[in-house]
C-alpha positions as CSV (number, residue, x, y, z in Angstrom):
1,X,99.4,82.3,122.8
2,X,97.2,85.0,124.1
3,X,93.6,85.4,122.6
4,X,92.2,89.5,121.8
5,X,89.5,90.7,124.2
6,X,85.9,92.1,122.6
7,X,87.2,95.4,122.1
8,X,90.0,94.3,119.9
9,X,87.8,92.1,117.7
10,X,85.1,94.8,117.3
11,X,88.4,97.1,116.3
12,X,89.2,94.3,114.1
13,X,85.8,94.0,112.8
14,X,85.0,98.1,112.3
15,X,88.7,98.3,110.2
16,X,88.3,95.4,107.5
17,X,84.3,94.9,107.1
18,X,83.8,97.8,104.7
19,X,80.5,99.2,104.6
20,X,77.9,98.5,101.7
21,X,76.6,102.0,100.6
22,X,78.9,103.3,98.1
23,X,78.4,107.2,99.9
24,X,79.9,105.5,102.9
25,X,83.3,106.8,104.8
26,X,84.9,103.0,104.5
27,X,83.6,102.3,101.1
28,X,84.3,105.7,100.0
29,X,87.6,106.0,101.1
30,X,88.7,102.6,99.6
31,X,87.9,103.2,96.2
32,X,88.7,106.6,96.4
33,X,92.7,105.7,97.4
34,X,92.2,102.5,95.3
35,X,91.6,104.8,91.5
36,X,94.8,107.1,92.8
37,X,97.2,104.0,94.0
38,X,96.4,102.1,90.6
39,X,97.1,105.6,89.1
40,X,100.1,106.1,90.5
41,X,101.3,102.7,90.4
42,X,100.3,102.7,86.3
43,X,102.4,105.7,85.9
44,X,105.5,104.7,88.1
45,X,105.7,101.4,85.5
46,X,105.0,103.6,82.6
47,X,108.1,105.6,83.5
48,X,110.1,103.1,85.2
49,X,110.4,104.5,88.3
50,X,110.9,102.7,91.4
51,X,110.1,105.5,93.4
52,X,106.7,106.4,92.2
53,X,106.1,102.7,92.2
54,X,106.4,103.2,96.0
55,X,104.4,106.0,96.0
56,X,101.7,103.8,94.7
57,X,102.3,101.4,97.5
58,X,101.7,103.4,100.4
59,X,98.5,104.3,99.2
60,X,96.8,101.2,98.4
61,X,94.0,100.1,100.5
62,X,93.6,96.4,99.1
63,X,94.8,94.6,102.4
64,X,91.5,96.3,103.8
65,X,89.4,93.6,101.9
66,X,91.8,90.7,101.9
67,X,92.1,90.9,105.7
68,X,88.8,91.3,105.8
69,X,87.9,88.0,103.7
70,X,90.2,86.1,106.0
71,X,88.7,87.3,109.2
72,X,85.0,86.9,107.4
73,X,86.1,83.2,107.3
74,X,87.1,82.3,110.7
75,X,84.4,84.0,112.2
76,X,82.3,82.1,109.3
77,X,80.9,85.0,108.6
78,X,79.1,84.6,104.7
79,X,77.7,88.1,103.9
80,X,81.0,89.6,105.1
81,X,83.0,86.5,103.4
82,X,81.4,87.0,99.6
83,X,80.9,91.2,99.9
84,X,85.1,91.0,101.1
85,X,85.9,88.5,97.8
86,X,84.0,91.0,95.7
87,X,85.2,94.4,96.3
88,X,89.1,92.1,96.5
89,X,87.6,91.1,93.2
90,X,86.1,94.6,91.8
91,X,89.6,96.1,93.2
92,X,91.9,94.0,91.4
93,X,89.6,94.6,87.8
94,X,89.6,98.2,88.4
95,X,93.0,98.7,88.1
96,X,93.9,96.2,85.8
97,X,91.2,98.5,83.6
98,X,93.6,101.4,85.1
99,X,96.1,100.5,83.7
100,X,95.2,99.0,80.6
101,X,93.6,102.8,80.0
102,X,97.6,104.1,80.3
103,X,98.6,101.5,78.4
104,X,97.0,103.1,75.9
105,X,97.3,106.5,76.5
106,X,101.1,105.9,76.6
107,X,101.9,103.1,74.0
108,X,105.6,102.1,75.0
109,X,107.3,101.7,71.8
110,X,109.3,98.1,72.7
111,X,106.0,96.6,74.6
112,X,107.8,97.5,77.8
113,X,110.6,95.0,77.1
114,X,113.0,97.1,78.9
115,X,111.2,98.6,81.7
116,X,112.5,97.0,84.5
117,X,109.4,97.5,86.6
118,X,107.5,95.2,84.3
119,X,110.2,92.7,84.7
120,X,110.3,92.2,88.0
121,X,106.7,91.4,88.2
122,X,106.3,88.7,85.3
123,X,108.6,85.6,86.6
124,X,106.5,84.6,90.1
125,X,108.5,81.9,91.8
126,X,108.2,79.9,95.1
127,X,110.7,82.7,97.1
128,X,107.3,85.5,96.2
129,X,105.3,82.9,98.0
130,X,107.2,82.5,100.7
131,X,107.2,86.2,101.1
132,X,103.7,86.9,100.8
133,X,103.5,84.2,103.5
134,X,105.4,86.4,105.9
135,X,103.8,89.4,104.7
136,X,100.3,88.2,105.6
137,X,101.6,87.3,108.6
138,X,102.5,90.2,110.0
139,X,99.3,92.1,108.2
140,X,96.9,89.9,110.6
141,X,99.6,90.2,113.7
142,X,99.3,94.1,113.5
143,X,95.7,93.6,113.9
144,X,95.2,91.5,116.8
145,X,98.0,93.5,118.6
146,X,97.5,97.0,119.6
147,X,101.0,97.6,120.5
148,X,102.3,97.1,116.9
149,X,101.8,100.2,114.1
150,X,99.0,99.3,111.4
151,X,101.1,101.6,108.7
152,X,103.9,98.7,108.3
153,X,102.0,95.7,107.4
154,X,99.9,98.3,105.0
155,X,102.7,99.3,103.0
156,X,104.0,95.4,103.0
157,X,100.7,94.3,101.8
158,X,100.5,97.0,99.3
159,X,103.7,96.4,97.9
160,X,103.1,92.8,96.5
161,X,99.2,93.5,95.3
162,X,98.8,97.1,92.7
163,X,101.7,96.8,91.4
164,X,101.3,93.7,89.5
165,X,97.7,94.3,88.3
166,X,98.9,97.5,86.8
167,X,101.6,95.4,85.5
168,X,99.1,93.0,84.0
169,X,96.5,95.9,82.7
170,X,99.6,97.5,81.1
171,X,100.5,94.4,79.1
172,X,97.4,93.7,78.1
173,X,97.2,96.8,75.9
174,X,100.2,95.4,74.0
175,X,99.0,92.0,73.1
176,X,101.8,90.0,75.8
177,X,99.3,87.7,77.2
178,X,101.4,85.2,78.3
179,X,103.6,87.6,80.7
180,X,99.8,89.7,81.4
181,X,98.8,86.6,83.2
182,X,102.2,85.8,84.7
183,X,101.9,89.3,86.7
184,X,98.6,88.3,87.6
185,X,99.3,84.7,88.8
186,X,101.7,86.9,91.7
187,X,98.7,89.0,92.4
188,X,96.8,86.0,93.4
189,X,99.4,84.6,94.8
190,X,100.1,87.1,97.5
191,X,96.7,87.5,97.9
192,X,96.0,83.1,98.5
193,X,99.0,83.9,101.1
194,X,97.3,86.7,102.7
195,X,94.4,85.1,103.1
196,X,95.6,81.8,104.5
197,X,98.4,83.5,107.5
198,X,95.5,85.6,108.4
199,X,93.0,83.0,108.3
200,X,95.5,80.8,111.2
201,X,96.4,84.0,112.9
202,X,92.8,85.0,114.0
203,X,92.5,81.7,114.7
204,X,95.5,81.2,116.9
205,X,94.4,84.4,119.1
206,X,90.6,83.4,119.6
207,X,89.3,86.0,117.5
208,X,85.9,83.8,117.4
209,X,86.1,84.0,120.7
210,X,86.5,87.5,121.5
211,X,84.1,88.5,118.4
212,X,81.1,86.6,120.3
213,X,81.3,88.3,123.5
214,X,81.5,91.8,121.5
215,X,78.3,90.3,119.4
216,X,79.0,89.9,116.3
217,X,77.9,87.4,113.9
218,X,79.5,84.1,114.6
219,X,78.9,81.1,112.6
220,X,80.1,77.4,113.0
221,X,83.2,77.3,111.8
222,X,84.2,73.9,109.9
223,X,87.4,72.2,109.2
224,X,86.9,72.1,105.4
225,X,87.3,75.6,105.6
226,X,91.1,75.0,106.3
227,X,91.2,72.8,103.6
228,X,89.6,74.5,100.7
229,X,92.1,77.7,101.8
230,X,95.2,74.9,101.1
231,X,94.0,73.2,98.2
232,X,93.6,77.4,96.8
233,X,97.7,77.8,98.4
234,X,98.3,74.5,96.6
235,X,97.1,75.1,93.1
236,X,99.0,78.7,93.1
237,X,101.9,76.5,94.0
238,X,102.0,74.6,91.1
239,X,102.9,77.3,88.7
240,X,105.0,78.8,90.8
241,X,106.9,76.0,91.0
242,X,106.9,75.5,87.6
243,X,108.0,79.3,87.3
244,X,111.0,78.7,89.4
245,X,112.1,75.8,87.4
246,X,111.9,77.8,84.5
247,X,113.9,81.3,85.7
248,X,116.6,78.8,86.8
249,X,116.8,77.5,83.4
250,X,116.5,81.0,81.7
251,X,119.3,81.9,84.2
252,X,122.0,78.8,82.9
253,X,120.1,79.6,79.6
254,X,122.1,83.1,79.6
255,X,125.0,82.4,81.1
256,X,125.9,79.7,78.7
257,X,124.9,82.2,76.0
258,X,126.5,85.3,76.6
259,X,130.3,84.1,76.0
260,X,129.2,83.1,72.4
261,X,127.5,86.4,71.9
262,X,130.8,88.5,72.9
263,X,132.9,86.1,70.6
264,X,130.1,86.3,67.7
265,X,130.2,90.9,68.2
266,X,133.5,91.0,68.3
267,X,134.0,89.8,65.1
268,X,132.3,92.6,63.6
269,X,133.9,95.4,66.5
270,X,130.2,95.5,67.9
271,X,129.4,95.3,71.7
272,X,126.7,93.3,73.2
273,X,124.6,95.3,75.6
274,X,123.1,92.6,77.0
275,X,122.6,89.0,77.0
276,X,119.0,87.7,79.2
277,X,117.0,84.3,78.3
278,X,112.9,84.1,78.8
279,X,110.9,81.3,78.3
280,X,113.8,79.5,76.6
281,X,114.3,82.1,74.3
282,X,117.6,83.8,74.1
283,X,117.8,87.7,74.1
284,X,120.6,89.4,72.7
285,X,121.2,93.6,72.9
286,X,123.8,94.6,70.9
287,X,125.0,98.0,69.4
288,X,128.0,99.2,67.0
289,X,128.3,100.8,64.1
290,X,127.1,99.7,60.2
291,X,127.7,97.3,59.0
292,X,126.4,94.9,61.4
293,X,127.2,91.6,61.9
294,X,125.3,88.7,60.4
295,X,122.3,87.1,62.9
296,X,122.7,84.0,61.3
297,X,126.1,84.2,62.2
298,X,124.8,84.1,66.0
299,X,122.6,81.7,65.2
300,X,124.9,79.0,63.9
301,X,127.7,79.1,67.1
302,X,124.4,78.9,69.8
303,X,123.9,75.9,67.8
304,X,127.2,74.3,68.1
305,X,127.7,75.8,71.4
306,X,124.6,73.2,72.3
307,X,121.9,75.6,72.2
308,X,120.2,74.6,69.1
309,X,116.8,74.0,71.4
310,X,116.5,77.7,72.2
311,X,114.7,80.8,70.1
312,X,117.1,83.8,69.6
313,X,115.7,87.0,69.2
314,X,118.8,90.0,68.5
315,X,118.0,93.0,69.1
316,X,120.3,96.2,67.6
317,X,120.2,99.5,69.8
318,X,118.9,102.0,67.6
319,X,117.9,99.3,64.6
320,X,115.9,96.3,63.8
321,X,115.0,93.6,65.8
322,X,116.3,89.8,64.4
323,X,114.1,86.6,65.3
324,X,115.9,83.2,64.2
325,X,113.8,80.2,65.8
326,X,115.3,77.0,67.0
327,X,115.8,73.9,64.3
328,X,116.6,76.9,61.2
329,X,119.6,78.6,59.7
330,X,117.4,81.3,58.9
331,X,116.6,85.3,60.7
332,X,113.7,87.4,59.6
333,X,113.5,91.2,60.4
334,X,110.4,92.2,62.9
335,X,109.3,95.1,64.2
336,X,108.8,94.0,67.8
337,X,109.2,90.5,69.7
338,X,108.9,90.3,73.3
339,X,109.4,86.4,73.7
């Protein structure tokens, strides 16, 4: 593989190693476009829309700092290592704040439970991993080639970083820790990911090399360096793992549950809208006319059906929302559950 010349690593260096002094062009600029992605990104979840969601991808700066941290670290670099992690660090807590600030401008009256947006970004699994693998990957390639656009592996970076943190600021607001954290366990992992491809891909083209003939600070560059960066892969891993397991159970969790819901609504000439499972808890949409029919009803053939392990939570379109937990023949009313 070919190594980068001095020029290249000086680029390399000038584009990621944002300056100190907040009045600065670099510094400037990145939180500048940072307060307007997280803006953007806030209100594209907000309003479920995919496209604005984009929007808010294009604009993000955050692979500046995460590229940076991982070429801070192979050329051992420390100043540059800790100021990257920081403003990586200040970013990510600025829009979380973002959008925990909409959140509460615009309270969303089912806690977001049916904004797709938010969805996508609470389950993490290995496959987002693998991804954000790729995508830092081809983030440190554009760099060290000149010949390859800088604008693509921007927008692919983007795309797996602001979103989620708005995600998670946005939950916050309305009390859904669990899912809060699950949006912010994918933010760290793409950003673990990031850090790591670029970390070997600077190494695999010399970039220590080509950064001390264009004099910049080199330091000595150690081997546990690799390993604290995979022991930080590994331990996102774990949960992600876990994660996995679990949407593969939620999925065989629904499956098995929505031929019992179909019998149990159309008993009563009411349609189910929807059948999903989170967490182990079974969620059922379901509209029709009065009068409804009884949850309890639902409850009882999940539990002969062999799913007397799982919570239920029914939900009528337009009405109330019906939580009857696992190991009871009993449903109270509640205003809002989210599982």
């Amino acid at each position: 593989m070919s190594s980068v010349d001095a020029a290249a690593a000086r680029r390399m260096a000038d584009s990621l190693f944002i300056e100190r002094a907040w009045h600065s062009p670099s510094s400037s600029r990145f939180w500048v476009l940072l307060v307007l992605a997280s803006v953007i990104a806030g209100a594209g979840v907000v309003g479920d829309s995919t496209a604005t969601v984009i929007g808010a991808m294009i604009v993000a700066p955050l692979m500046t700092p995460i590229l940076g941290t991982a070429l801070a670290l192979v050329l051992a670099d420390r100043p540059h290592v800790v100021r990257s992690a920081l403003l990586v660090l200040g970013g990510a807590v600025a829009v979380v704040c973002i959008g925990m600030l909409l959140g509460w401008i615009v309270s969303s009256p089912d806690a977001f439970a049916s904004n797709s947006q938010v969805s996508s970004r609470i389950s993490p699994r290995l496959i987002d991993l693998l991804a954000a693998l790729a995508t830092g990957t081809v983030g440190a390639f554009a760099l060290v080639r000149t010949d390859i656009s800088d604008a693509l592996p921007g927008v692919a970076i983007a795309i797996s970083l602001v979103p989620p943190l708005a995600v998670t600021g946005l939950l916050l607001t309305v009390h859904r820790y669990h899912d809060a954290g699950q949006s912010a366990l994918l933010f760290a992992t793409n950003v673990a990911a990031i850090v790591t491809t670029g970390t070997l891909v600077f190494l695999a083209y010399r970039v220590r090399d080509a950064a001390r003939a264009a004099g910049l600070a080199v330091g000595a560059f150690h081997g546990r360096t690799l390993a604290a960066i995979a022991v930080v892969l590994l331990l996102v891993a774990v949960p992600l793992t876990t994660g996995t397991i679990s949407v593969a159970r939620d999925r065989s969790l629904a499956a098995d549950a929505r031929p019992v819901a179909d019998r149990w609504a159309s008993a009563g000439a009411w349609q189910v809208a929807s059948v999903d499972a989170r967490n182990g808890v079974v969620l059922v949409d379901v509209l029709g006319l009065p009068p409804q029919p009884a949850p309890t009803a639902l409850r009882a053939a999940l539990d002969r059906a062999g799913m007397s392990d799982a919570d239920l939570q029914l939900r009528l379109v337009g009405g109330r929302t019906h939580w009857c937990p696992a190991g009871t023949t009993t449903c109270t009313v509640e205003k809002t559950r989210t599982g």
